[in-house]
Backbone as a printed PyTorch tensor [residue, N CA C, xyz], in Angstrom:
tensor([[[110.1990,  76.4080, 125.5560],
         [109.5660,  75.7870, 124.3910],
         [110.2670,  74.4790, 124.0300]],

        [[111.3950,  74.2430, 123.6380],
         [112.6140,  73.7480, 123.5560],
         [112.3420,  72.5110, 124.7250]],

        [[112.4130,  72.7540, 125.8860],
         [112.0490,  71.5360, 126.9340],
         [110.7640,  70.9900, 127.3980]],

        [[109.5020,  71.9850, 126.5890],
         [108.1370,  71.1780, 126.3240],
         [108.5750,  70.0420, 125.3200]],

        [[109.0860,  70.4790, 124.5120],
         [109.2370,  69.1330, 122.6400],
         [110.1020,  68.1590, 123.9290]],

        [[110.8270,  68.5140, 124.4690],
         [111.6800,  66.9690, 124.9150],
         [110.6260,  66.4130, 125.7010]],

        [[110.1400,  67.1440, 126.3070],
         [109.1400,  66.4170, 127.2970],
         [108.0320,  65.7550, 126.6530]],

        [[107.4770,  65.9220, 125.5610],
         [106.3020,  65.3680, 124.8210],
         [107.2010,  64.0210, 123.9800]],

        [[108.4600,  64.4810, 123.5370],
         [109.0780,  63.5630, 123.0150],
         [109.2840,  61.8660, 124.1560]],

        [[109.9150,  62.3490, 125.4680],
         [110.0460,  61.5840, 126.5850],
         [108.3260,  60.9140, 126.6210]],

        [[107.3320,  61.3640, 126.8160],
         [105.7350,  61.2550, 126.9330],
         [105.7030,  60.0190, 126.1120]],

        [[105.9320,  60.3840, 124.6790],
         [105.4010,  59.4430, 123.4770],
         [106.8210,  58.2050, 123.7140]],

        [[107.1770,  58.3780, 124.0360],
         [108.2910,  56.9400, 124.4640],
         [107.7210,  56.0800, 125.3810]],

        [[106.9680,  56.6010, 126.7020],
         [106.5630,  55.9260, 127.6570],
         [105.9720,  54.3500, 127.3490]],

        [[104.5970,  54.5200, 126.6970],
         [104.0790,  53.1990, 125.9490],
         [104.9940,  52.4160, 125.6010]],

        [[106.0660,  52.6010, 124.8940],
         [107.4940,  51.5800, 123.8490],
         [107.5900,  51.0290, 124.7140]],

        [[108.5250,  52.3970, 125.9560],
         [109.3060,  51.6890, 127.4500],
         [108.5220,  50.9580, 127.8640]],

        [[107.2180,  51.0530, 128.3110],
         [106.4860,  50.3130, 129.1180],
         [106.2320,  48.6810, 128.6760]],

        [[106.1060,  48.5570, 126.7220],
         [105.4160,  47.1280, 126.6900],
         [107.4050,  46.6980, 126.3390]],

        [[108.1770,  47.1350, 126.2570],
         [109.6090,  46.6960, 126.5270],
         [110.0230,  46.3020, 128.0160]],

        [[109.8720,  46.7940, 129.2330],
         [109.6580,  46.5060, 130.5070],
         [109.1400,  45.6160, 130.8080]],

        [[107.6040,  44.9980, 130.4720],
         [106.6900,  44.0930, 130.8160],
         [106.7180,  42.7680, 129.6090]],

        [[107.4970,  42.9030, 128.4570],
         [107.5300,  41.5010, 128.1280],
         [108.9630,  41.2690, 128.1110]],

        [[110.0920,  42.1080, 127.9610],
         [111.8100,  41.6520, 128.3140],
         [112.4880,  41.8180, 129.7110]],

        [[112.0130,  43.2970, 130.2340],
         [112.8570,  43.2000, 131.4280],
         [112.2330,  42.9450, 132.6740]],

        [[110.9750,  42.6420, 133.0780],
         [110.6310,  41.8440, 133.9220],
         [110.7250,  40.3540, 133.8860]],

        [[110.8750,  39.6280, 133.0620],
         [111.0480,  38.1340, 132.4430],
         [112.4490,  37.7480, 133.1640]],

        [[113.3820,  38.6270, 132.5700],
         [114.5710,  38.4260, 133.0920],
         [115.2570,  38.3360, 134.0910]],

        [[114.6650,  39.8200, 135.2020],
         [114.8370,  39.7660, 136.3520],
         [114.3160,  38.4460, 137.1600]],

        [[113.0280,  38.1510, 136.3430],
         [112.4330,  37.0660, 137.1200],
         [113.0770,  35.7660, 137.1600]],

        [[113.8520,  35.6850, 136.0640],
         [114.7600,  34.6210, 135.9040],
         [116.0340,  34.7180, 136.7170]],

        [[116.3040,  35.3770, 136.6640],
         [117.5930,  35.5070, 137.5160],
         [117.3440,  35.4970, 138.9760]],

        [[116.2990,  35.4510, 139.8080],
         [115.5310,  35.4580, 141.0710],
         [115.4090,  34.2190, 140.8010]],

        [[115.0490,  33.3000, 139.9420],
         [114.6310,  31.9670, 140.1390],
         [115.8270,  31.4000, 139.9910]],

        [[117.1590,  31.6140, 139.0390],
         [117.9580,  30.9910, 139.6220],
         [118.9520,  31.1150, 140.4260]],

        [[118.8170,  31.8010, 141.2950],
         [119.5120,  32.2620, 143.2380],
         [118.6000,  31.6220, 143.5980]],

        [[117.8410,  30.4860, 143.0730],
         [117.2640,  29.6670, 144.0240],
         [117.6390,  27.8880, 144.3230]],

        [[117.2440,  27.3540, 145.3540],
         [117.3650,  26.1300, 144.6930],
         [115.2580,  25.4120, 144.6030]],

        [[115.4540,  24.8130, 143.5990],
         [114.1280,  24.3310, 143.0060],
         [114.3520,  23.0250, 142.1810]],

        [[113.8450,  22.1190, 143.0050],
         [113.3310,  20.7130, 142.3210],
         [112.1270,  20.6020, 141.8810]],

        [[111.6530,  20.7050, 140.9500],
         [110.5570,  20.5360, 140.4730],
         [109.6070,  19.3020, 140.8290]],

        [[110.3070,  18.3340, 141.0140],
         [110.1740,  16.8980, 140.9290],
         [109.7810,  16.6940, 142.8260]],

        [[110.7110,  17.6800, 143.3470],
         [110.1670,  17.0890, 144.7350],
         [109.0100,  18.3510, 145.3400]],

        [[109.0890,  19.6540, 144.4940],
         [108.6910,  20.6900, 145.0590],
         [107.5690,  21.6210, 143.8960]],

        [[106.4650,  21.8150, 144.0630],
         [106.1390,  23.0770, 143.1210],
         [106.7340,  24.2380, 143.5740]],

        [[107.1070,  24.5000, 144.4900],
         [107.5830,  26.1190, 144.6140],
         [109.0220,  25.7560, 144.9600]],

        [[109.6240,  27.3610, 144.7950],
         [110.5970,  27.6940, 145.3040],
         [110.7940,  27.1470, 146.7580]],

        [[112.6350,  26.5270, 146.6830],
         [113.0130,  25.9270, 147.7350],
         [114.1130,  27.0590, 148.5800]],

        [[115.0920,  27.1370, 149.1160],
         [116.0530,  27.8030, 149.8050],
         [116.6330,  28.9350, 148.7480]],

        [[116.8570,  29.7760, 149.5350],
         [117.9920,  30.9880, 148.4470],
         [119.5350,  30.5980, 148.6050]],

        [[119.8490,  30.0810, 147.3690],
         [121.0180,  29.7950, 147.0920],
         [122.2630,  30.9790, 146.4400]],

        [[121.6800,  32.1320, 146.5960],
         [122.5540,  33.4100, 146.0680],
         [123.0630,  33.0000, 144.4750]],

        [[124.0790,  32.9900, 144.1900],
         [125.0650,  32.9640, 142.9260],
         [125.4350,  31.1310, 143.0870]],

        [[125.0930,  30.3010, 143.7360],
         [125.7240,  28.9860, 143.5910],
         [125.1770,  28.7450, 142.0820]],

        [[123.9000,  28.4940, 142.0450],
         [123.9750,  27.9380, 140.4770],
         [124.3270,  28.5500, 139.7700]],

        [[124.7800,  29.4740, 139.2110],
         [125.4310,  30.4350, 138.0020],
         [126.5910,  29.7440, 137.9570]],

        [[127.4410,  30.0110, 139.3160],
         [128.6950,  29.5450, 139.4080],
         [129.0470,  28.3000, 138.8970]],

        [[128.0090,  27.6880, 139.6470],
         [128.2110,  25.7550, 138.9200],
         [127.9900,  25.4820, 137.1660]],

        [[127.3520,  26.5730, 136.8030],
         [126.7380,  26.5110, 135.1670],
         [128.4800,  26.8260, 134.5110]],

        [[129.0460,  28.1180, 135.4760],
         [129.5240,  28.5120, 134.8190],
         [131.2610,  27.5690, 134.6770]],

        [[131.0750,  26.3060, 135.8220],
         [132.1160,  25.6720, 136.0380],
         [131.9860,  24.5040, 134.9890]],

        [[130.4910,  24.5150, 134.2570],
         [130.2300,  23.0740, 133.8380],
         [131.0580,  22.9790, 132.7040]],

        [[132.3110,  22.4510, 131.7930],
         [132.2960,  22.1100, 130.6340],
         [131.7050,  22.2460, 129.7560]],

        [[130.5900,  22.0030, 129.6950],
         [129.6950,  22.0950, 128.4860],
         [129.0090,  23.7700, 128.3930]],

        [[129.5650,  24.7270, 129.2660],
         [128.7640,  25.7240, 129.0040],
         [129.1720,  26.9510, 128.0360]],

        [[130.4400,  26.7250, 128.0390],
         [131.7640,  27.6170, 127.1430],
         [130.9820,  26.6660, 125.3120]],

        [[130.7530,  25.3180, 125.6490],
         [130.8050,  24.8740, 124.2780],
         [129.1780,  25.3400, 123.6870]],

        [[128.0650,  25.4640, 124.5600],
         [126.8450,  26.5220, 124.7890],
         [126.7460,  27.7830, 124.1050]],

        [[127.7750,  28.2710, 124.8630],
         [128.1560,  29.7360, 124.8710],
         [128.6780,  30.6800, 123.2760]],

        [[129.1890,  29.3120, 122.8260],
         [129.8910,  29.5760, 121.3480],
         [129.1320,  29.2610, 120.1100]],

        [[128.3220,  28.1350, 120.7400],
         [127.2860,  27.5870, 119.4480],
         [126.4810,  28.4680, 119.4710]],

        [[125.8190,  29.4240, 120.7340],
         [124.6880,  30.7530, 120.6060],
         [124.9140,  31.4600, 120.3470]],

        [[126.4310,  31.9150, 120.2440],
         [127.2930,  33.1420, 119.1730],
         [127.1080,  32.8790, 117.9520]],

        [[127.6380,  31.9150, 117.6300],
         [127.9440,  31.8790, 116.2560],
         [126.2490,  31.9400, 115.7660]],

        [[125.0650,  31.1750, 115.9030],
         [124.0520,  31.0670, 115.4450],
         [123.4550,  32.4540, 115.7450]],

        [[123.6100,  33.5360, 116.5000],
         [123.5150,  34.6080, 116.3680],
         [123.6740,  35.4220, 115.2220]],

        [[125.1630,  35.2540, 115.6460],
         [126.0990,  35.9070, 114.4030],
         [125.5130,  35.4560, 113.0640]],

        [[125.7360,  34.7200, 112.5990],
         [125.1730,  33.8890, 111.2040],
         [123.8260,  34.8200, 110.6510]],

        [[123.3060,  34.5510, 111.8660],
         [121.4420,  35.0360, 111.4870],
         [121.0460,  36.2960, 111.3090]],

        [[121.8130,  37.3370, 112.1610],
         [121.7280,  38.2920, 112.4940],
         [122.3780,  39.0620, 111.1910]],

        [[123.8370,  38.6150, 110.9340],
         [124.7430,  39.5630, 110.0270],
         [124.0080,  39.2090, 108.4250]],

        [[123.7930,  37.7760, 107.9610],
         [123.0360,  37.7680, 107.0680],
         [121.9670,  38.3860, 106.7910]],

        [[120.8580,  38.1850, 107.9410],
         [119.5110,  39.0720, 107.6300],
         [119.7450,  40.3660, 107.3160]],

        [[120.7040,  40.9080, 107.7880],
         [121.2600,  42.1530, 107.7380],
         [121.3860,  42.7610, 106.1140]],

        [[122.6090,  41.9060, 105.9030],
         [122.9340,  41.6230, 104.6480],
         [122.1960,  41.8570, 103.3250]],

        [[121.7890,  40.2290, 103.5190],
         [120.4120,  40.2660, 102.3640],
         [119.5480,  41.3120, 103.0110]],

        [[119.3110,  41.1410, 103.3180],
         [117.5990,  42.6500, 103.7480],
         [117.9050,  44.4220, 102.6900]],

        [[119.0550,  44.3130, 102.8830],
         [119.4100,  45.1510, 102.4360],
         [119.6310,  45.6880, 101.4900]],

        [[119.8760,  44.4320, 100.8770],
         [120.7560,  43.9180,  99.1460],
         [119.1210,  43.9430,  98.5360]],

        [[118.0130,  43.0430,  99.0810],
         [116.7570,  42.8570,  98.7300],
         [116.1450,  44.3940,  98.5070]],

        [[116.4120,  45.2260, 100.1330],
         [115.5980,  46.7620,  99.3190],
         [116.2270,  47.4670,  98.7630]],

        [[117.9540,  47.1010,  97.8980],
         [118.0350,  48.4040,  97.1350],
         [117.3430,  47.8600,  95.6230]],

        [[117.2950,  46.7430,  95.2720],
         [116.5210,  45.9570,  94.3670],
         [115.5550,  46.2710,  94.2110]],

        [[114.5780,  46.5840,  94.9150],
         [113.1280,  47.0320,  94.9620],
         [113.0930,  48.1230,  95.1600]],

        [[113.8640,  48.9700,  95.2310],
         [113.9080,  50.7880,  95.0560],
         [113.1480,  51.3050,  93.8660]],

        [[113.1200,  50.6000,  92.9800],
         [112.5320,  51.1000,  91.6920],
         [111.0950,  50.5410,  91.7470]],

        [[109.8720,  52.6380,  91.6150],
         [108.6720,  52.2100,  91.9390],
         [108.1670,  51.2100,  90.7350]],

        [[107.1060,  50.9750,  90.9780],
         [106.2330,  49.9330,  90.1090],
         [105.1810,  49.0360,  90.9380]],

        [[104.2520,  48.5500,  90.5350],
         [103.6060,  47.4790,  90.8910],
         [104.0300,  46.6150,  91.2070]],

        [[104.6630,  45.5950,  90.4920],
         [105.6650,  44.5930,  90.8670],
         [106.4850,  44.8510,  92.2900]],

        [[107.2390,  45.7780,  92.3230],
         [107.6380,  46.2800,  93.5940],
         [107.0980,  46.6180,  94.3350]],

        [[106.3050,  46.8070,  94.4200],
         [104.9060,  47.1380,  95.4420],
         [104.1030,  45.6490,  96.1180]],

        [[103.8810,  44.5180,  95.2660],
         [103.1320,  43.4440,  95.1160],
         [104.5980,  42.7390,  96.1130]],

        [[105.5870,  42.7790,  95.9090],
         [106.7200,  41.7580,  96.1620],
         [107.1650,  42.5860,  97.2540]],

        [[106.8660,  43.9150,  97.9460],
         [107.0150,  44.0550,  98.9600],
         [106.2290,  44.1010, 100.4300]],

        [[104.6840,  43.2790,  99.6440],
         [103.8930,  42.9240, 100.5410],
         [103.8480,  42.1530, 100.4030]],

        [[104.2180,  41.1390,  99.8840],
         [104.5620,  39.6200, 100.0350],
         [105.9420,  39.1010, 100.9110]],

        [[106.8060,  39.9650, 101.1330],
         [107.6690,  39.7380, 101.9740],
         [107.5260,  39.5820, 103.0660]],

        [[106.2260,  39.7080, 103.8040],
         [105.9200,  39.6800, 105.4960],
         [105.6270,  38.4010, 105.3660]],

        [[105.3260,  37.3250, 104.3050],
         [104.7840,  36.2960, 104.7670],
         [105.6990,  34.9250, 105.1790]],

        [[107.0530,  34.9780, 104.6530],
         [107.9390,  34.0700, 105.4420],
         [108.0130,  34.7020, 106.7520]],

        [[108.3160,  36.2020, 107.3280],
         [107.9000,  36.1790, 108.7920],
         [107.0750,  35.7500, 109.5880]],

        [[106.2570,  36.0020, 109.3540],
         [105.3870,  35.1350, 109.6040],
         [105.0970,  33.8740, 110.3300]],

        [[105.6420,  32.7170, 109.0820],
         [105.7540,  31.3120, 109.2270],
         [106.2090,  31.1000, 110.6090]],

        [[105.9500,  29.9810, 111.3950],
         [106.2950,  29.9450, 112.8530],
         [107.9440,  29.0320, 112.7140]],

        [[108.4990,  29.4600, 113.8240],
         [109.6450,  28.9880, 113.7950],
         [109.9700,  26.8060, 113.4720]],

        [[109.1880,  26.6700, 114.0870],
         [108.9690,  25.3270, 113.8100],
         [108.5660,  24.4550, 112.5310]],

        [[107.5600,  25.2710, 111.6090],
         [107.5530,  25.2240, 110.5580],
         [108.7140,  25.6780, 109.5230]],

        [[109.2110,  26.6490, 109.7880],
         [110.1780,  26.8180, 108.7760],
         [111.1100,  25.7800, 109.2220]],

        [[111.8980,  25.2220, 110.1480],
         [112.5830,  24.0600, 110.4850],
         [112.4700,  22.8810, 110.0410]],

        [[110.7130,  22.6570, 109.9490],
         [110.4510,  21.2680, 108.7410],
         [110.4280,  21.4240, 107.4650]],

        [[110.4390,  22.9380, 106.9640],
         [110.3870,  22.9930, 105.7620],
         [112.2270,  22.7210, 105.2710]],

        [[113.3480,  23.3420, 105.9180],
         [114.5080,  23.0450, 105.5630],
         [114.6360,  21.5870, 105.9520]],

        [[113.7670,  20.8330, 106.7740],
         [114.4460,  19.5430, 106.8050],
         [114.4160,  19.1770, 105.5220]],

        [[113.0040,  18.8250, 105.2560],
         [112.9350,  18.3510, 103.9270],
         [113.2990,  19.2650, 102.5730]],

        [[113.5540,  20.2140, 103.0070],
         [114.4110,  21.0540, 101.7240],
         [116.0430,  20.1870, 101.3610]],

        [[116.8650,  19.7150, 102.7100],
         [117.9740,  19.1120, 102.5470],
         [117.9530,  17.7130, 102.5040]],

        [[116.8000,  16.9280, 102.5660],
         [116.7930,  15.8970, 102.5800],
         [117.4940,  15.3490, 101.3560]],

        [[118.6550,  14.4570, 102.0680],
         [119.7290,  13.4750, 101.0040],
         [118.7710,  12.8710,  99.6600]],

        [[117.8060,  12.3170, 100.0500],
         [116.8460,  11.7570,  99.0370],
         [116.2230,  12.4430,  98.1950]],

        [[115.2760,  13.0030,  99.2710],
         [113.9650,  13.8710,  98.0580],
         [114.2150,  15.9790,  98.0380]],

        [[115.2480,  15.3970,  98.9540],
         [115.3090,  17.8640,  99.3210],
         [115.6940,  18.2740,  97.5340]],

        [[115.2320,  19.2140,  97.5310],
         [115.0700,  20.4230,  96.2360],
         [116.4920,  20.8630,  96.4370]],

        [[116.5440,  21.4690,  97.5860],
         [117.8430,  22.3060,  98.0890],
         [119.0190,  21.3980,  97.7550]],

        [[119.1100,  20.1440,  98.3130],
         [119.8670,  18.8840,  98.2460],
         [120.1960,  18.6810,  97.1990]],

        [[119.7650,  18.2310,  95.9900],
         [119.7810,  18.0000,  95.0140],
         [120.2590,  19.4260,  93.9360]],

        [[120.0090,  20.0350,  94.3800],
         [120.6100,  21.8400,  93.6430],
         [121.7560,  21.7940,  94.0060]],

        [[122.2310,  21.8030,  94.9280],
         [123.6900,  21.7280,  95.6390],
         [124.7160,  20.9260,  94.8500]],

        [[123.9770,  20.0240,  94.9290],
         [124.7360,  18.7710,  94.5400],
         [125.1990,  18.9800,  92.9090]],

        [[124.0470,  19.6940,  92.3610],
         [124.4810,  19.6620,  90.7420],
         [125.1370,  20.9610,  90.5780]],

        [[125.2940,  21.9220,  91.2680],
         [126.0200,  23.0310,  91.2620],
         [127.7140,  22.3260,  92.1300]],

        [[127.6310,  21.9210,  92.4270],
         [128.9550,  21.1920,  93.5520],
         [128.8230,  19.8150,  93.7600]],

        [[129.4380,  19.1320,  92.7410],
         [129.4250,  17.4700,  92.6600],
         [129.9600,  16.8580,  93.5070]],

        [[130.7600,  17.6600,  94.5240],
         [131.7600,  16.9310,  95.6830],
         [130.5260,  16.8310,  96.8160]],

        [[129.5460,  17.9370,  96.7420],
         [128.5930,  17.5060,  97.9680],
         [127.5150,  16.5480,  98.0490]],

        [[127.9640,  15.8770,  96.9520],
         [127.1320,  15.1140,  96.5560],
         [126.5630,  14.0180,  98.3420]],

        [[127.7320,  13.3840,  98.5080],
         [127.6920,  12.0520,  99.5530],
         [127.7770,  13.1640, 100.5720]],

        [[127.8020,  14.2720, 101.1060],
         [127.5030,  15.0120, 102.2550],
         [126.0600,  15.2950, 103.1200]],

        [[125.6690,  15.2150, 104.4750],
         [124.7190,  15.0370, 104.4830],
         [124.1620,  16.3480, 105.4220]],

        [[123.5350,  17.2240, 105.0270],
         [123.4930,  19.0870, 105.6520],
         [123.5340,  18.5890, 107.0890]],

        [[122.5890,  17.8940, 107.3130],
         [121.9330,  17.9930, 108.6800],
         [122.4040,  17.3200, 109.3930]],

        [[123.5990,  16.5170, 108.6930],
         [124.5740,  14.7000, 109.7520],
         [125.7620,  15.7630, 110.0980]],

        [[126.2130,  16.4720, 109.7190],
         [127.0760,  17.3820, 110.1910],
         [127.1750,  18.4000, 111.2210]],

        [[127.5820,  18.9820, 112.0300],
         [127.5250,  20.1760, 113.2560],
         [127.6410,  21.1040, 112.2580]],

        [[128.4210,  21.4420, 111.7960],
         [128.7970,  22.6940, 111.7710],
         [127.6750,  23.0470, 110.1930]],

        [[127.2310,  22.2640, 109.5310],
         [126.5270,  22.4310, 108.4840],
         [125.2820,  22.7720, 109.2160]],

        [[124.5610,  21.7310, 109.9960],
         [123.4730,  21.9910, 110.3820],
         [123.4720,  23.1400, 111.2480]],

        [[124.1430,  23.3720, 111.9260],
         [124.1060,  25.1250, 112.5090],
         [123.5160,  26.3550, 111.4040]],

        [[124.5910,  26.1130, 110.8320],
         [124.5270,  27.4320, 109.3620],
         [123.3630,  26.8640, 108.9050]],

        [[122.1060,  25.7580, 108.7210],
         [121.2970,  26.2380, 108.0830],
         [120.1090,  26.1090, 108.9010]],

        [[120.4400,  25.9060, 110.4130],
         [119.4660,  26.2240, 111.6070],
         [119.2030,  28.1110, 111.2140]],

        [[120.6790,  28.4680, 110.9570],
         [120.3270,  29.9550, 111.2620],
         [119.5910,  30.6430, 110.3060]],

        [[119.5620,  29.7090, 109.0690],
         [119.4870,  30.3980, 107.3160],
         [117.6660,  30.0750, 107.6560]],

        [[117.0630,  29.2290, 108.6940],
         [115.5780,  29.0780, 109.0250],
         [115.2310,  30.6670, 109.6440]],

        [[116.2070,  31.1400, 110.5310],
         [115.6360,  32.6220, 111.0080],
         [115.8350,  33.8470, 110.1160]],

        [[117.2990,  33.8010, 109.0930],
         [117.3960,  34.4020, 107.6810],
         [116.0370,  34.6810, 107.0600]],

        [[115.7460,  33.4450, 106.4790],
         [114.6420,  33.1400, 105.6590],
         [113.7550,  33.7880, 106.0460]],

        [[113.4040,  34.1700, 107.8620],
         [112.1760,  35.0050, 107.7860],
         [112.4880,  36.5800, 108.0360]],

        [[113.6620,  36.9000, 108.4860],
         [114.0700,  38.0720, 109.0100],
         [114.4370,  39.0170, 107.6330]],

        [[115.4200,  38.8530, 106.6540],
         [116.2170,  39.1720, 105.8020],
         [114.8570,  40.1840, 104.8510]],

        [[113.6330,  38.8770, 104.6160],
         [112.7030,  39.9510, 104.0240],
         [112.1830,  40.7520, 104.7720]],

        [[111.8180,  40.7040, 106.2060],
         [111.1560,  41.8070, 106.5630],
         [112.2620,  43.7870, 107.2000]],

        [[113.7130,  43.2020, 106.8670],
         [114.9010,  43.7190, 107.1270],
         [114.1800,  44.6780, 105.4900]],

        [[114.0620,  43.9140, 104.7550],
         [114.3490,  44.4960, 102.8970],
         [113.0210,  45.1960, 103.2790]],

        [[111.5920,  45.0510, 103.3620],
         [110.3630,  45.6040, 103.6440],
         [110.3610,  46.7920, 104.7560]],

        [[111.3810,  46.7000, 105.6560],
         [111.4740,  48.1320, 106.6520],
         [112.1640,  48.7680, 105.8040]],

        [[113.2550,  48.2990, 105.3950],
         [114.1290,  49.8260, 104.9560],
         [113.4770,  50.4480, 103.3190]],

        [[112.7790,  49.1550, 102.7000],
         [112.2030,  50.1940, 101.5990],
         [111.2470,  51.1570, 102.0450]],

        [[110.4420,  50.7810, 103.2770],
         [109.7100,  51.9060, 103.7010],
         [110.2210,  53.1080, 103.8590]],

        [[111.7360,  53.1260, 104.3340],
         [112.2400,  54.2230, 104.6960],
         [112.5540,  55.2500, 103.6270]],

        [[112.8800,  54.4480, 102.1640],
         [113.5330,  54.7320, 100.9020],
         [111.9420,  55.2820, 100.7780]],

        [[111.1800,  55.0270, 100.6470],
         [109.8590,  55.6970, 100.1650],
         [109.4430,  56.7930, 100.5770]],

        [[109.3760,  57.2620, 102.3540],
         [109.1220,  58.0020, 103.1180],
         [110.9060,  59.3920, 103.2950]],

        [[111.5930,  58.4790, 102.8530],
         [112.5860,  59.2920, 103.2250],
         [113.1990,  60.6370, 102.4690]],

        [[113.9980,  61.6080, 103.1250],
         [113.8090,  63.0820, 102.3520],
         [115.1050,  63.4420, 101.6310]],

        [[115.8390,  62.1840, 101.1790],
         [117.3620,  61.8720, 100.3850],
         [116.8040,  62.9210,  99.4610]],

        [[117.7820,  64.1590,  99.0870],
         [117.5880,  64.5650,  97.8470],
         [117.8580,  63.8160,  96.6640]],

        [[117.2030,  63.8990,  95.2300],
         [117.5030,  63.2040,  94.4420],
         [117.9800,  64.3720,  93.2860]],

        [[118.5580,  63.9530,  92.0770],
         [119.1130,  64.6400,  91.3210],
         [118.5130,  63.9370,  89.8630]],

        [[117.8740,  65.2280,  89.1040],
         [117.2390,  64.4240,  87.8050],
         [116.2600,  63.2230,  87.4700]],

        [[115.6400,  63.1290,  89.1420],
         [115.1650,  62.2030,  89.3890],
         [115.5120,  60.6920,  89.7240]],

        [[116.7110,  61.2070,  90.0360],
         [117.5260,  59.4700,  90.4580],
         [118.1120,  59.8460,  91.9850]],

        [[118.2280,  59.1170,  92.5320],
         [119.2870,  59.5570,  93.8710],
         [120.6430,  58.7890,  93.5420]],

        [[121.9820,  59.3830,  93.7720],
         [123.0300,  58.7800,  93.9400],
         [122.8940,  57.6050,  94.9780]],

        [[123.8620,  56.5590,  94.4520],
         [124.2040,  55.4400,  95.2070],
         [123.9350,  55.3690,  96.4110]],

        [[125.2610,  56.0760,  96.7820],
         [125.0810,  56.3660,  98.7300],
         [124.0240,  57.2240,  99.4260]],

        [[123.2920,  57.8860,  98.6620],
         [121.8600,  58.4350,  99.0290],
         [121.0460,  57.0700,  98.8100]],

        [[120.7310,  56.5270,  98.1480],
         [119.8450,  55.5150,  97.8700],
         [120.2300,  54.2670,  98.9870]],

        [[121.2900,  54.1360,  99.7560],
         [121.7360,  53.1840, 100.5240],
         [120.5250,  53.0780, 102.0400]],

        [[120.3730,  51.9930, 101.9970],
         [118.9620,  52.1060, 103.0000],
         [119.5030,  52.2480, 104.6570]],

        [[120.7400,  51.8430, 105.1020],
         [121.5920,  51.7640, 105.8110],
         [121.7300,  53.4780, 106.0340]],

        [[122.4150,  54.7250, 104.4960],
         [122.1930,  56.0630, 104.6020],
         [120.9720,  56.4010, 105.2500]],

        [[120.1070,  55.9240, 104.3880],
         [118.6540,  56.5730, 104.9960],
         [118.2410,  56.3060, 106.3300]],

        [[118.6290,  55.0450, 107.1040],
         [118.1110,  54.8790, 108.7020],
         [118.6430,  56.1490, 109.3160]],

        [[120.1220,  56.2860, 108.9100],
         [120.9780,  57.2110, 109.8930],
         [120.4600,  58.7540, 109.5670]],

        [[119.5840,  59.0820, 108.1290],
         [119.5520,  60.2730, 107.9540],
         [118.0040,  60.3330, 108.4980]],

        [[117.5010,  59.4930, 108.5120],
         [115.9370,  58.9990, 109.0430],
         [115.6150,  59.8420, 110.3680]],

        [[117.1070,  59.1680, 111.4880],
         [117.2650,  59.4110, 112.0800],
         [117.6380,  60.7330, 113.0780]],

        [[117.7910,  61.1830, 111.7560],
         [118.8840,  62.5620, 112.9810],
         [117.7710,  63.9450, 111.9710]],

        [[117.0340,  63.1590, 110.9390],
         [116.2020,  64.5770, 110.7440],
         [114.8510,  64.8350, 111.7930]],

        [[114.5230,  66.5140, 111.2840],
         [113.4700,  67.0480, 112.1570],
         [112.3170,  66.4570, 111.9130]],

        [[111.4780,  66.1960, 112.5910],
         [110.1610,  65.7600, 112.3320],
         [109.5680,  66.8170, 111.5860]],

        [[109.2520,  66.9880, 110.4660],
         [108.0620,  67.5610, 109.6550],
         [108.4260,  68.9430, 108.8040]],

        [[110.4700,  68.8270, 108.5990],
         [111.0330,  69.7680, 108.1530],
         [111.9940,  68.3980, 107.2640]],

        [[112.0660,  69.3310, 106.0220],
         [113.2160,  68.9450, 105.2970],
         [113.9560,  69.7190, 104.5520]],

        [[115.0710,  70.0110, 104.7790],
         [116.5690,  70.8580, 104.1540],
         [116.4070,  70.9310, 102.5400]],

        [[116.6790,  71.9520, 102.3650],
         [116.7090,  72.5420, 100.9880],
         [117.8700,  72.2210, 100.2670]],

        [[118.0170,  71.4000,  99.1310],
         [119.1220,  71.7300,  98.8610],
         [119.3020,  71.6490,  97.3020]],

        [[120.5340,  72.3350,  96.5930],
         [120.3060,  73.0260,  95.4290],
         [120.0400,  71.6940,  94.5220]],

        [[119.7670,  71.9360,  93.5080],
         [119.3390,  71.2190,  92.2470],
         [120.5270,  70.3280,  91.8710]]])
């Protein structure tokens, strides 16, 4: 009985695995086949000689690829640990039912949404020295940033390259896990749940490891 449920469980995975296979891990492999190759575009449409590991090697000899390598960390990092962050901070905020909370958590899909390119022109001109909103807020909250310019800087314009993928991730981070807070089987007490029950971060992990279509009893 016991190894029918795994097997139906394994079954209903297949579809995931499958459109995960056909848009990430075939892409990749395919990339990595194209570069064990050599290919000029310019003199060739197709694939030229198999060059094994030479170009990796040469990428990996170039100077500039360590300095690559660190700027796609960090803009990772940035985007990733924030969305995290806020997303989180956003659904314990909206834990409390109501309309309003309801209305503002279907409005959160719509900076996802926005295409990556657009949100990029929208922070340009959000920081613009002249006319940016953002720019000008800064500046009167922090008078020293006044003559600073977001986007003339590296290390500024990174952090708010990443705060463009924030901006769309962070709400839909806050919109999954309130789903979970809604659907989820946290006991509550007097009608409130404690803190660390109410933690949306608790609830993935308890999300997680409960039975499908059973929930634990527990005293008052």
């Amino acid at each position: 009985m016991k190894m029918g449920h795994k097997k139906r469980k394994l079954l209903l995975l297949i579809p995931a695995l499958s459109v995960i296979a056909i848009t990430s891990t075939y892409p990749l492999i395919y990339a990595f086949w194209l570069g064990s190759h050599k290919w000029l575009i310019s003199q060739s449409p197709k694939m030229q000689e198999f060059v094994g590991l030479e170009n990796f090697i040469r990428a990996m000899t170039d100077s500039n690829f360590f300095m690559v390598a660190k700027t796609s960390f960090l803009y990772t990092f940035i985007s990733v640990s924030l969305s995290v962050v806020i997303g989180l901070a956003i659904a314990i905020v909206l834990q409390r039912p109501g309309m309003l909370s309801t209305l503002t958590k279907t409005l959160l899909i719509f900076p996802f949404a926005i295409s990556p390119a657009l949100k990029g022109y929208t922070f340009r001109y959000l920081l613009h020295p002249e006319s940016g909103v953002l720019d000008r807020f800064f500046n009167f909250l922090f008078p020293f940033t006044e003559n600073l310019i977001w986007l003339g800087d590296t290390g500024w314009a990174l952090y708010w390259l990443a705060m463009t993928e924030v901006w769309g991730w962070a709400p839909l981070v806050a919109s999954c896990s309130s789903g979970l807070w809604d659907r989820s089987a946290v006991p509550v007490r007097s009608g409130k749940a404690r803190w660390h029950e109410q933690h949306p971060a608790v609830l993935l992990c308890h999300a997680s490891h409960a039975a499908p279509g059973r929930h634990d009893d527990h005293p008052a």
